[in-house]
N, CA, C and O atoms as a Maestro MAE file, in Angstrom:
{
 s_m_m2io_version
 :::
 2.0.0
}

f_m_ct {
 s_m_title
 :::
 protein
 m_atom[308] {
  # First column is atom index #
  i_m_mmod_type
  r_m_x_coord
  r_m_y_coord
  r_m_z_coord
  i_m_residue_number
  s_m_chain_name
  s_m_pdb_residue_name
  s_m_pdb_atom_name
  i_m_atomic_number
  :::
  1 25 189.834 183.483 92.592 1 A "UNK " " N  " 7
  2 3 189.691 184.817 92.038 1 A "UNK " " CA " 6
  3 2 188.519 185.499 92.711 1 A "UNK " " C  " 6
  4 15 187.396 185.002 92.801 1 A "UNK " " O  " 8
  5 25 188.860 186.613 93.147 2 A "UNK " " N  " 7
  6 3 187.863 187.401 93.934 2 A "UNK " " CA " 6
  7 2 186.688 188.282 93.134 2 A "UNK " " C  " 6
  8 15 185.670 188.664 93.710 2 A "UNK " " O  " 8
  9 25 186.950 188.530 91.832 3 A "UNK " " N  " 7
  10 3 186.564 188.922 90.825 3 A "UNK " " CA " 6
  11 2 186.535 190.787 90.722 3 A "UNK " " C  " 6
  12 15 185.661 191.466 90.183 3 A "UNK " " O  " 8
  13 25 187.441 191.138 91.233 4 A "UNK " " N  " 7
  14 3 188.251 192.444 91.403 4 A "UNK " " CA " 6
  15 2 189.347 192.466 90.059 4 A "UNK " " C  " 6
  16 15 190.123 191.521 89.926 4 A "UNK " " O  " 8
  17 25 189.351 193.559 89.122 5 A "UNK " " N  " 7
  18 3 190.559 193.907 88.808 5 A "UNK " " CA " 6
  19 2 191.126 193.803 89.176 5 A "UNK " " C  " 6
  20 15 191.014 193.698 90.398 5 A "UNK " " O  " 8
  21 25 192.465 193.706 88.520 6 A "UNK " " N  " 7
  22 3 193.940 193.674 89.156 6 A "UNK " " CA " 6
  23 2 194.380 195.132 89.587 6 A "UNK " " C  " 6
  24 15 195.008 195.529 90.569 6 A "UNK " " O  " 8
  25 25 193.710 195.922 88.274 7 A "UNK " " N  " 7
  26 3 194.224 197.460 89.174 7 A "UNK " " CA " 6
  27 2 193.316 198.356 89.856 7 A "UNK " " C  " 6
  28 15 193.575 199.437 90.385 7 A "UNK " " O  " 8
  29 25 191.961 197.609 89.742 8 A "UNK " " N  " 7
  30 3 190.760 198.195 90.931 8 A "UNK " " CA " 6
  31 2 191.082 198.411 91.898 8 A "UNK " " C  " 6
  32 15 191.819 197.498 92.271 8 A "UNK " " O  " 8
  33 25 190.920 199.490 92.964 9 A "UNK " " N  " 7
  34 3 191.271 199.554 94.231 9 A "UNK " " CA " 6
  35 2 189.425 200.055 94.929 9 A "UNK " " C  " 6
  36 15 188.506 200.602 94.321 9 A "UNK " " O  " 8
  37 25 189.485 199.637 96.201 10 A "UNK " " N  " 7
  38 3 188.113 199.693 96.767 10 A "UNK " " CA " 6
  39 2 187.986 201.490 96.936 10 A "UNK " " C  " 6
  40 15 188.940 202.261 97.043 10 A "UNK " " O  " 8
  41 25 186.147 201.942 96.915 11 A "UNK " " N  " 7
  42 3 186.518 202.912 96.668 11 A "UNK " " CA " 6
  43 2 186.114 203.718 98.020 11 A "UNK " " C  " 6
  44 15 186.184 203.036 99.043 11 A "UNK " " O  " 8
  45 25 185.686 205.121 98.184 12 A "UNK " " N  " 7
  46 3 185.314 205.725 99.562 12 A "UNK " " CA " 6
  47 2 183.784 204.885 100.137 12 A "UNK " " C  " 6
  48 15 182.713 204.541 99.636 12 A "UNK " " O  " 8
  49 25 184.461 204.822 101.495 13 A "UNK " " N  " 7
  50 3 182.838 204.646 101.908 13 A "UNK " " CA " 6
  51 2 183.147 202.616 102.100 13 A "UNK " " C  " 6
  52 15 182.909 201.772 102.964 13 A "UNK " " O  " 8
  53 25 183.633 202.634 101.052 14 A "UNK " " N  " 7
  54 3 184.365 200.971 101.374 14 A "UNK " " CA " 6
  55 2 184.855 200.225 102.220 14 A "UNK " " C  " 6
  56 15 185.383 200.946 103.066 14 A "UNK " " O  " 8
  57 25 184.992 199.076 102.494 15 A "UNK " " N  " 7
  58 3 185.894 198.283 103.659 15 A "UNK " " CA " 6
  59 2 186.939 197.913 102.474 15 A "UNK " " C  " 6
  60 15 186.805 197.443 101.344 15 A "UNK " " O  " 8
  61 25 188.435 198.497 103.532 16 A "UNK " " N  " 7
  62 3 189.606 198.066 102.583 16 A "UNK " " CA " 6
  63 2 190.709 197.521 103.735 16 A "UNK " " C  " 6
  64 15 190.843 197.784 104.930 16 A "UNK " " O  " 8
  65 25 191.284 196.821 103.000 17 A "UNK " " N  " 7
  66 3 192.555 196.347 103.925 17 A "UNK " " CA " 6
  67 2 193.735 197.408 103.449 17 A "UNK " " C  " 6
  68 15 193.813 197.904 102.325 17 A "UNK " " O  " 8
  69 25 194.707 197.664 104.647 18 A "UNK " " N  " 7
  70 3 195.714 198.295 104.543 18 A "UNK " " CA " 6
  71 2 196.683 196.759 104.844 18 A "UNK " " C  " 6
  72 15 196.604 195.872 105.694 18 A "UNK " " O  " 8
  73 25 197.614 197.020 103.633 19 A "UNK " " N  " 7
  74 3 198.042 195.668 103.505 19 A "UNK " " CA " 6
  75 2 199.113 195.349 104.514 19 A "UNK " " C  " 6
  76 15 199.307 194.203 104.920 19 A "UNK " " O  " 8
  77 25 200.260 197.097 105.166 20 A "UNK " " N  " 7
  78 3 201.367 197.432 105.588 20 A "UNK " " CA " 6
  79 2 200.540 196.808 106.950 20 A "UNK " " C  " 6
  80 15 200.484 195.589 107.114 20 A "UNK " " O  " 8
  81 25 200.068 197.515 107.664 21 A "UNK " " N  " 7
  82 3 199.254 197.147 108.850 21 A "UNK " " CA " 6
  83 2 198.660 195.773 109.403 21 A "UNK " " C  " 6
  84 15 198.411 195.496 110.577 21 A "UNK " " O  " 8
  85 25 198.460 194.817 108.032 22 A "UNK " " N  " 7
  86 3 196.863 194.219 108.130 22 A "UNK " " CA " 6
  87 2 195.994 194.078 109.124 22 A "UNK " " C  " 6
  88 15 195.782 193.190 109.950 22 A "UNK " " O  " 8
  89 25 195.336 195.554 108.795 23 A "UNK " " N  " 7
  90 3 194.191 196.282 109.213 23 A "UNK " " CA " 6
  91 2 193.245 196.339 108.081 23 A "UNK " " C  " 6
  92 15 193.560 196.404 106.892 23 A "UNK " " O  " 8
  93 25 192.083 196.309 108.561 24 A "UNK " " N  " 7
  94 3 190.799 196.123 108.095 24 A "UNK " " CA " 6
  95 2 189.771 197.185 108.567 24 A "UNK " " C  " 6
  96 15 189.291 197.176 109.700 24 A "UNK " " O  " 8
  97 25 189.377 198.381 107.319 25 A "UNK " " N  " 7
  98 3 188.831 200.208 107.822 25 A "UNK " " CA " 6
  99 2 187.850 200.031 106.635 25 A "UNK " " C  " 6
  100 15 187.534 199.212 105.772 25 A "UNK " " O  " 8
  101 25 187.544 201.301 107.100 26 A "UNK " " N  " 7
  102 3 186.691 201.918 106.068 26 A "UNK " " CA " 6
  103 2 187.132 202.999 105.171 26 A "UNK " " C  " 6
  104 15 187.330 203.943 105.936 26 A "UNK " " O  " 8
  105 25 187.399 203.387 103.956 27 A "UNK " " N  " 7
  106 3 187.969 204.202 103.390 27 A "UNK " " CA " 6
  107 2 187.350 205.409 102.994 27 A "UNK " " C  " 6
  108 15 186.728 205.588 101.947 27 A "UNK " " O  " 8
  109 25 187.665 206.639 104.354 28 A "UNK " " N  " 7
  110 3 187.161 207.977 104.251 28 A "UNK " " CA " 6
  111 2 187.558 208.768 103.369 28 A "UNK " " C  " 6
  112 15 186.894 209.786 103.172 28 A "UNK " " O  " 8
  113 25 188.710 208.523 102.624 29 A "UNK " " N  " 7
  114 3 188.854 209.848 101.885 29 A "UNK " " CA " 6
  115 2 190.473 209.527 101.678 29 A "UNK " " C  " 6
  116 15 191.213 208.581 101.949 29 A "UNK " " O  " 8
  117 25 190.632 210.943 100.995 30 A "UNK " " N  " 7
  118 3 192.379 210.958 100.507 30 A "UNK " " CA " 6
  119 2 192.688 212.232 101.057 30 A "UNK " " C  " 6
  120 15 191.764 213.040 101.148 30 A "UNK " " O  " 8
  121 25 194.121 212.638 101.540 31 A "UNK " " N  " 7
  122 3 194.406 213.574 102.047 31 A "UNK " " CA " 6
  123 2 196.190 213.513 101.473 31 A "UNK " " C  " 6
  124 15 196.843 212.476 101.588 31 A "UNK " " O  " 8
  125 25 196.691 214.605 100.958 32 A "UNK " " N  " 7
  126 3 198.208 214.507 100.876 32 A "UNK " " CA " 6
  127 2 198.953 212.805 99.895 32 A "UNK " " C  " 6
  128 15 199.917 212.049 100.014 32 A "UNK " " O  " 8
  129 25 197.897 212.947 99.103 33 A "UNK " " N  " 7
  130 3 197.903 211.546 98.040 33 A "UNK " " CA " 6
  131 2 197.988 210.110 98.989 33 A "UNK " " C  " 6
  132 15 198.411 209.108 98.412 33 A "UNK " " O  " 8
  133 25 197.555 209.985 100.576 34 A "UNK " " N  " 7
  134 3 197.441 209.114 101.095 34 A "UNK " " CA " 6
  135 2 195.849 208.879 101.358 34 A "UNK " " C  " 6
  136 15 195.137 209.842 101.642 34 A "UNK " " O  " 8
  137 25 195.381 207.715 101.263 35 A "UNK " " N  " 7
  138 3 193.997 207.245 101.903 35 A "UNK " " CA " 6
  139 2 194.249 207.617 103.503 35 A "UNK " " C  " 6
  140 15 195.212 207.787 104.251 35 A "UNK " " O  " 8
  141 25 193.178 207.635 103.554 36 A "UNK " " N  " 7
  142 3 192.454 208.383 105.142 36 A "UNK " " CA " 6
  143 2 191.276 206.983 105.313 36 A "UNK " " C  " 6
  144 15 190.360 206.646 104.562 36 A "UNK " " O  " 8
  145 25 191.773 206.358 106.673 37 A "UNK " " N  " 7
  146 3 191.051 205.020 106.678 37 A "UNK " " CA " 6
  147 2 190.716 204.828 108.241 37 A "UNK " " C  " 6
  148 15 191.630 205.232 108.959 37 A "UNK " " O  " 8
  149 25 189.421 204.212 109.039 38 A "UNK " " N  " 7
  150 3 188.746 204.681 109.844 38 A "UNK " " CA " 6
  151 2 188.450 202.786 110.416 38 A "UNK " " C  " 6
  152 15 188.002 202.004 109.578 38 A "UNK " " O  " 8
  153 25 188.738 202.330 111.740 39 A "UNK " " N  " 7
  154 3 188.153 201.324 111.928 39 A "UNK " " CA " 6
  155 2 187.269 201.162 112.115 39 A "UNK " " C  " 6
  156 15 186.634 202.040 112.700 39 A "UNK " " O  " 8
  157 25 186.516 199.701 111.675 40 A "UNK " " N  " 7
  158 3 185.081 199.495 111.374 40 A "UNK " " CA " 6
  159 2 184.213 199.823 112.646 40 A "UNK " " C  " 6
  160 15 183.117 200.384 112.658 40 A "UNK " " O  " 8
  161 25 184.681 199.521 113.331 41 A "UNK " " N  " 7
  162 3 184.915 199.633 115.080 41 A "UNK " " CA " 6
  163 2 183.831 201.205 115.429 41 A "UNK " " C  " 6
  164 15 182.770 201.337 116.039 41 A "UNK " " O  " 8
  165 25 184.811 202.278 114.638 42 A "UNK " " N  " 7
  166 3 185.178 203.477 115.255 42 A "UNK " " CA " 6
  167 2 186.447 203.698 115.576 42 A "UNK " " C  " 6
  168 15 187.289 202.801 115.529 42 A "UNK " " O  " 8
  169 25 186.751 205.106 115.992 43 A "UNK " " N  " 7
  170 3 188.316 205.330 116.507 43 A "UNK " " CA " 6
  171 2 188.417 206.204 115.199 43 A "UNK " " C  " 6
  172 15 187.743 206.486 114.208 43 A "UNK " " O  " 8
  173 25 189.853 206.517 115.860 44 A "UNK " " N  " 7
  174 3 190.661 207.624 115.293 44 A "UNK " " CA " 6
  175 2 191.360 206.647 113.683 44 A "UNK " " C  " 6
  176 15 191.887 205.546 113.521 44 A "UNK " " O  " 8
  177 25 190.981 207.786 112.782 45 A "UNK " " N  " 7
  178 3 191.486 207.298 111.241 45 A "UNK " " CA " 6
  179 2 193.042 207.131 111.189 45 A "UNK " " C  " 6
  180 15 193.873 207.725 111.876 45 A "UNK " " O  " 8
  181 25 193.225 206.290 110.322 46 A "UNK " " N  " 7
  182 3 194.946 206.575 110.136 46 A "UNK " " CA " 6
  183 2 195.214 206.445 108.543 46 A "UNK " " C  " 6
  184 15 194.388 205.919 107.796 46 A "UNK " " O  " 8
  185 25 196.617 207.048 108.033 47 A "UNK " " N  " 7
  186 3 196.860 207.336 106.934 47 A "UNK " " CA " 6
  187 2 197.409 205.816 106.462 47 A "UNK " " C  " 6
  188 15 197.944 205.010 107.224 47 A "UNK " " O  " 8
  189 25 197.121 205.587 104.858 48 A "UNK " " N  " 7
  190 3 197.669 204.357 104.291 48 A "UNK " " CA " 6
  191 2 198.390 205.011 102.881 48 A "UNK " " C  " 6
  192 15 197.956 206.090 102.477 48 A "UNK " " O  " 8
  193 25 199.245 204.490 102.313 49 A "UNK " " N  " 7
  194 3 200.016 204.830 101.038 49 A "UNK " " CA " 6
  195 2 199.171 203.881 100.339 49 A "UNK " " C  " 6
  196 15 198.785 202.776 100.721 49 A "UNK " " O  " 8
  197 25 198.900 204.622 99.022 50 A "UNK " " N  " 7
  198 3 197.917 203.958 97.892 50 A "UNK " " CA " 6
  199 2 198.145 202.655 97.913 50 A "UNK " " C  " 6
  200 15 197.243 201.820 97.980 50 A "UNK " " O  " 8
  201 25 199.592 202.341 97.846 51 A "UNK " " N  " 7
  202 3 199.817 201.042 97.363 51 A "UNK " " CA " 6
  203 2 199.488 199.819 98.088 51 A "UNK " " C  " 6
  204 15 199.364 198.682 97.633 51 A "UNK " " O  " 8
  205 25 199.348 200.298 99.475 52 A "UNK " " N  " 7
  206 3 199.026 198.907 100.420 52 A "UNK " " CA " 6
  207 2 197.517 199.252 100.884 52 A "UNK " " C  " 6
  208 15 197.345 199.194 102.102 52 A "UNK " " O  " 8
  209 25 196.636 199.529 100.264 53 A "UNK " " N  " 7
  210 3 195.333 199.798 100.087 53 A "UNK " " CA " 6
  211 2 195.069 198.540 99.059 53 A "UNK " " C  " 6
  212 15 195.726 198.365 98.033 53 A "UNK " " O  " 8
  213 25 193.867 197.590 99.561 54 A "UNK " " N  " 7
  214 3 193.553 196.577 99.011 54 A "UNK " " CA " 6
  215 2 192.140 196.108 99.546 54 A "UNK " " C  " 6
  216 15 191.717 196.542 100.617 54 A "UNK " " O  " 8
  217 25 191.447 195.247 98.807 55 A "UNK " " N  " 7
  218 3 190.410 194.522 98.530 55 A "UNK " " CA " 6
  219 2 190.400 193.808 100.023 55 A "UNK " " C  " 6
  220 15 191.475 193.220 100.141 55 A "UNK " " O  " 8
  221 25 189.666 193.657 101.091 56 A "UNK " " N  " 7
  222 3 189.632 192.662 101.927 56 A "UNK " " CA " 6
  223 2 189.384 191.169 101.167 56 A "UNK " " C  " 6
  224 15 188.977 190.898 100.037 56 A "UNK " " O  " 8
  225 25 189.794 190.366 102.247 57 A "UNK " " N  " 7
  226 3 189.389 188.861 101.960 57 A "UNK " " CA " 6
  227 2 188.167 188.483 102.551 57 A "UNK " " C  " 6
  228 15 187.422 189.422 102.832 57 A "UNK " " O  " 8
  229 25 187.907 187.737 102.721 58 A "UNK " " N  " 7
  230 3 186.403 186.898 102.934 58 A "UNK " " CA " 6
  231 2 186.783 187.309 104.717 58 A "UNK " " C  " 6
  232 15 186.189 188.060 105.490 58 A "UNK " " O  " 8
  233 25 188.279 186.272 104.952 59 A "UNK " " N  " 7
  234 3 188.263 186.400 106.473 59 A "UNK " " CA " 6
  235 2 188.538 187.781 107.333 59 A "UNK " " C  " 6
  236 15 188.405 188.072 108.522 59 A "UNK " " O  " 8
  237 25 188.973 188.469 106.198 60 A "UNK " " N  " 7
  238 3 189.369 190.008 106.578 60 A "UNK " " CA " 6
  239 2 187.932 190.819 107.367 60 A "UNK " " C  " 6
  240 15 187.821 191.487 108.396 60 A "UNK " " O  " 8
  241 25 186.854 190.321 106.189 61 A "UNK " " N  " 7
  242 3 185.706 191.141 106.429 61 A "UNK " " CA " 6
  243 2 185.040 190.461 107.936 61 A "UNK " " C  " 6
  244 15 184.523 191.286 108.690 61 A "UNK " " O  " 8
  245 25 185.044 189.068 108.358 62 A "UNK " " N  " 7
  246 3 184.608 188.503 109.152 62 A "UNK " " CA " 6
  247 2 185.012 188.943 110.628 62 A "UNK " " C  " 6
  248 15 184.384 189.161 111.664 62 A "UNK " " O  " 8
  249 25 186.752 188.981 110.132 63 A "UNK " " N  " 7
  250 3 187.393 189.339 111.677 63 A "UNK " " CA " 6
  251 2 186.887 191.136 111.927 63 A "UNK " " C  " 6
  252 15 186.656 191.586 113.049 63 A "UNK " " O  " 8
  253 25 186.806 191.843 110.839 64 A "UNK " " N  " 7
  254 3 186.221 193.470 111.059 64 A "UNK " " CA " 6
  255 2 184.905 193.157 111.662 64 A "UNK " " C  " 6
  256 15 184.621 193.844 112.643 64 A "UNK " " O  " 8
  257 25 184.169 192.400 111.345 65 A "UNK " " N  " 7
  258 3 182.764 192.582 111.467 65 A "UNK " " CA " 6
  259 2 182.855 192.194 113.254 65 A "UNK " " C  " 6
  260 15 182.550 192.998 114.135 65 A "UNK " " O  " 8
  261 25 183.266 191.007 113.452 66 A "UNK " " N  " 7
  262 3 183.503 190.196 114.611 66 A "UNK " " CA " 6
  263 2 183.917 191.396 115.896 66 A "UNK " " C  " 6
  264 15 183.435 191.410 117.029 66 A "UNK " " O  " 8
  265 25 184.861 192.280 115.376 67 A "UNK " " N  " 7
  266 3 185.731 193.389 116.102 67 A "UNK " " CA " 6
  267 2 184.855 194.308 116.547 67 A "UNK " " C  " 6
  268 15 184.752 194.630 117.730 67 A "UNK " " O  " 8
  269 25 184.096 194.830 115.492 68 A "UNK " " N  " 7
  270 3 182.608 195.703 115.800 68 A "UNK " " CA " 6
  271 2 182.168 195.472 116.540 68 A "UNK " " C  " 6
  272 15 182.107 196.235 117.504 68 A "UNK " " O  " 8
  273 25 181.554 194.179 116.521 69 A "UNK " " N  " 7
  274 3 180.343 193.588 117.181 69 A "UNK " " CA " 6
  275 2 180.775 193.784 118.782 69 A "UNK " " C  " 6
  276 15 180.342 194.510 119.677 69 A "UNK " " O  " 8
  277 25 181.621 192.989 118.726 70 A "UNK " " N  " 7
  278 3 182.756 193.195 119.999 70 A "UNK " " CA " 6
  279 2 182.849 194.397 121.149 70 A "UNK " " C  " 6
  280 15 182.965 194.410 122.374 70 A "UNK " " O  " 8
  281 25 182.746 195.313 120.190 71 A "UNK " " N  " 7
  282 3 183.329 196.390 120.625 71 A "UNK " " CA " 6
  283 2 181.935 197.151 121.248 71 A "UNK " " C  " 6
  284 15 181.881 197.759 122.317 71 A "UNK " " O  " 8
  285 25 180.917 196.961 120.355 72 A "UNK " " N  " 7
  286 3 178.939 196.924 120.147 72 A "UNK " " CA " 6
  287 2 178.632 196.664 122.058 72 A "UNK " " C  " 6
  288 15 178.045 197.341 122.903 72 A "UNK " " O  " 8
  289 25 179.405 195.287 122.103 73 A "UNK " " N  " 7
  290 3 178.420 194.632 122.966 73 A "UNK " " CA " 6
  291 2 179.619 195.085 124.328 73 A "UNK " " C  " 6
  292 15 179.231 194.766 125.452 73 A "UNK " " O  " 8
  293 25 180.563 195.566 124.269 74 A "UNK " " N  " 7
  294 3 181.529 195.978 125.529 74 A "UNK " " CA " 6
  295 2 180.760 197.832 125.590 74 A "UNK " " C  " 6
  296 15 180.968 198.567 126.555 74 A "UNK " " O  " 8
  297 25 180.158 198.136 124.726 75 A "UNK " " N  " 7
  298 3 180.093 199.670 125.020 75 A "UNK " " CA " 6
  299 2 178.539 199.531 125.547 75 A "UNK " " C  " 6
  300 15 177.818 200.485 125.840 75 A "UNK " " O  " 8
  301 25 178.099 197.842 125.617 76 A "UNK " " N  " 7
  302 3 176.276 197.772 126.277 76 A "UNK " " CA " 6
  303 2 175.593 198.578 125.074 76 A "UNK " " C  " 6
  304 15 174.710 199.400 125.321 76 A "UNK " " O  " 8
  305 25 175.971 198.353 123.918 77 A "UNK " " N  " 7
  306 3 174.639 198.763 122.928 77 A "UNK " " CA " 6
  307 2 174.275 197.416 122.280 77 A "UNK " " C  " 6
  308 15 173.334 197.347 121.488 77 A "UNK " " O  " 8
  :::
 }
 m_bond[307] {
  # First column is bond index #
  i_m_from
  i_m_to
  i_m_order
  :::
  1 1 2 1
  2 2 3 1
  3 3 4 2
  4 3 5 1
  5 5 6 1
  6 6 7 1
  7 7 8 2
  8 7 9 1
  9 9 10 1
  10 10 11 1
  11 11 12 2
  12 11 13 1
  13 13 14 1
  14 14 15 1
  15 15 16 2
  16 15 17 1
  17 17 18 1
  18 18 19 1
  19 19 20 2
  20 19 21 1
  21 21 22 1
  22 22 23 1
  23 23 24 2
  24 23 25 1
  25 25 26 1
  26 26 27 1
  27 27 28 2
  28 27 29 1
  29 29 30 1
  30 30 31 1
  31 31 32 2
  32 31 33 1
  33 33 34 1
  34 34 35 1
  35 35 36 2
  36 35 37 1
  37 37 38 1
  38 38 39 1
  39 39 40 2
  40 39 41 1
  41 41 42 1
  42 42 43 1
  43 43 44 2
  44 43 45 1
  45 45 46 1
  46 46 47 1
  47 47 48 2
  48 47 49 1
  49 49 50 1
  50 50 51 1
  51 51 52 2
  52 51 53 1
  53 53 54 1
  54 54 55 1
  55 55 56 2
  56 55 57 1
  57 57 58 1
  58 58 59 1
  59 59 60 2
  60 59 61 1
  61 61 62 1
  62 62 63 1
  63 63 64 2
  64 63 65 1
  65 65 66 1
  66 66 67 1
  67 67 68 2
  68 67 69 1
  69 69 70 1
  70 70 71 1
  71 71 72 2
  72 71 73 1
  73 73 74 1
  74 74 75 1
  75 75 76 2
  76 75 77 1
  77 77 78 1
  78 78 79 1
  79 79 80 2
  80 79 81 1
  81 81 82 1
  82 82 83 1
  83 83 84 2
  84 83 85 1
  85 85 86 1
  86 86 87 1
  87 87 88 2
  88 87 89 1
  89 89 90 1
  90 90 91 1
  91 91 92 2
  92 91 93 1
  93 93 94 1
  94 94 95 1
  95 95 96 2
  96 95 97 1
  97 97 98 1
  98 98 99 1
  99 99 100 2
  100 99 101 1
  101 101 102 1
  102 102 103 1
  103 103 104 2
  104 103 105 1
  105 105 106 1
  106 106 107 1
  107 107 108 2
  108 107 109 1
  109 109 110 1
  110 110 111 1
  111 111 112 2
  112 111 113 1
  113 113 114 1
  114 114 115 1
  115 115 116 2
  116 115 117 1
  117 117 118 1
  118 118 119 1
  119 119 120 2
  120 119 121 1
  121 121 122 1
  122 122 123 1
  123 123 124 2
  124 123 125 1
  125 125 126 1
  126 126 127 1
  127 127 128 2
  128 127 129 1
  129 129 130 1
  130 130 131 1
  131 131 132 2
  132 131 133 1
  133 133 134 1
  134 134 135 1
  135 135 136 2
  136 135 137 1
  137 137 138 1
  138 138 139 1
  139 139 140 2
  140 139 141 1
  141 141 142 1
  142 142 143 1
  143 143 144 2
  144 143 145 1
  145 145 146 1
  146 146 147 1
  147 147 148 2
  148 147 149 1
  149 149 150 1
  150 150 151 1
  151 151 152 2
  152 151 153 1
  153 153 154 1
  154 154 155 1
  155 155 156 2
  156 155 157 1
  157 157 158 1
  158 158 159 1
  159 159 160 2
  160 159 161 1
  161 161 162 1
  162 162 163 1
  163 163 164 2
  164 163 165 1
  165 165 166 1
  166 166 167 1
  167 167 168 2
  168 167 169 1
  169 169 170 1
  170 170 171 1
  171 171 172 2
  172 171 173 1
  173 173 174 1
  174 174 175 1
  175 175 176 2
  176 175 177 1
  177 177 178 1
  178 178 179 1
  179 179 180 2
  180 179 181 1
  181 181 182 1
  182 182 183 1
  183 183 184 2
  184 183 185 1
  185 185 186 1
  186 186 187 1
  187 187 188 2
  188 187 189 1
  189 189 190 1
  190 190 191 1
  191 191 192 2
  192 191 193 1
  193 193 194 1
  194 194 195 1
  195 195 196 2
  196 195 197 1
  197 197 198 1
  198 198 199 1
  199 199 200 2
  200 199 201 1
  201 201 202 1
  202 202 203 1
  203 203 204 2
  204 203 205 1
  205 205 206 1
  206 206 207 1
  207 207 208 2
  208 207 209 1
  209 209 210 1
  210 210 211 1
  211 211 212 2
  212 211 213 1
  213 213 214 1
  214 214 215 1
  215 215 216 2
  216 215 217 1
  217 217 218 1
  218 218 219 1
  219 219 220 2
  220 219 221 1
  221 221 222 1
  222 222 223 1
  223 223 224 2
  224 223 225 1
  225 225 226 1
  226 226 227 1
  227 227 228 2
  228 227 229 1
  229 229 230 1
  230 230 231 1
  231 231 232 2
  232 231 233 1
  233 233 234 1
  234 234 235 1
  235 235 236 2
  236 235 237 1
  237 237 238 1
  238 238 239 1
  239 239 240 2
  240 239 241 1
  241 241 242 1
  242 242 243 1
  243 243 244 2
  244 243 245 1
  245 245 246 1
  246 246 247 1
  247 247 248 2
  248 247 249 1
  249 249 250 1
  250 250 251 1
  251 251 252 2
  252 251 253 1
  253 253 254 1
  254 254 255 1
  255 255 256 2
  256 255 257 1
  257 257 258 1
  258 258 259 1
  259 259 260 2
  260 259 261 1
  261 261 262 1
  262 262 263 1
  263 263 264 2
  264 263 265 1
  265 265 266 1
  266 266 267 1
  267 267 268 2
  268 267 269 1
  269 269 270 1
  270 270 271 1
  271 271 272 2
  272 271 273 1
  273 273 274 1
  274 274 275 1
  275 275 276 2
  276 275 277 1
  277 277 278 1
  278 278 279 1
  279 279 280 2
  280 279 281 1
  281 281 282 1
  282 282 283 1
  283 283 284 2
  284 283 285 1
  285 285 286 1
  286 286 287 1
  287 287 288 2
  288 287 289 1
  289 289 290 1
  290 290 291 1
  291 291 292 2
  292 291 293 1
  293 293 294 1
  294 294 295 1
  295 295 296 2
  296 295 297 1
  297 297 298 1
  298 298 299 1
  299 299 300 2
  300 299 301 1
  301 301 302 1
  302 302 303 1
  303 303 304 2
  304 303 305 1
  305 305 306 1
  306 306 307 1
  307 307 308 2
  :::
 }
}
């Protein structure tokens, strides 16, 4: 148990998994009753339907973080 409600959903500003995708963003906002979600990375946002908007997992957050970093050390910062 992750200790999340069952009907909690993560909120703006959050790291959320899009479940359709499994992709791992940050959750900018709502637009047209869809989340507006941004990789941890950077890059261009993409739209998610409420319903596959979810809580990352432990390894979810690791592989986002990992992707960043990644991405950190290919752009020489």
């Amino acid at each position: 148990m992750d200790g999340h409600d069952e009907h909690s959903k993560p909120g703006i500003g959050d790291l959320a998994k899009d479940t359709a995708k499994d992709k791992v963003g940050v959750l900018m906002g709502m637009a047209g009753g869809r989340y507006l979600m941004r990789p941890t990375s950077g890059g261009r946002e993409w739209e998610v339907e409420p319903e596959h908007v979810d809580f990352p997992t432990h390894s979810d957050r690791l592989r986002a973080e990992n992707g960043a970093r990644n991405r950190m050390t290919r752009l020489g910062l």
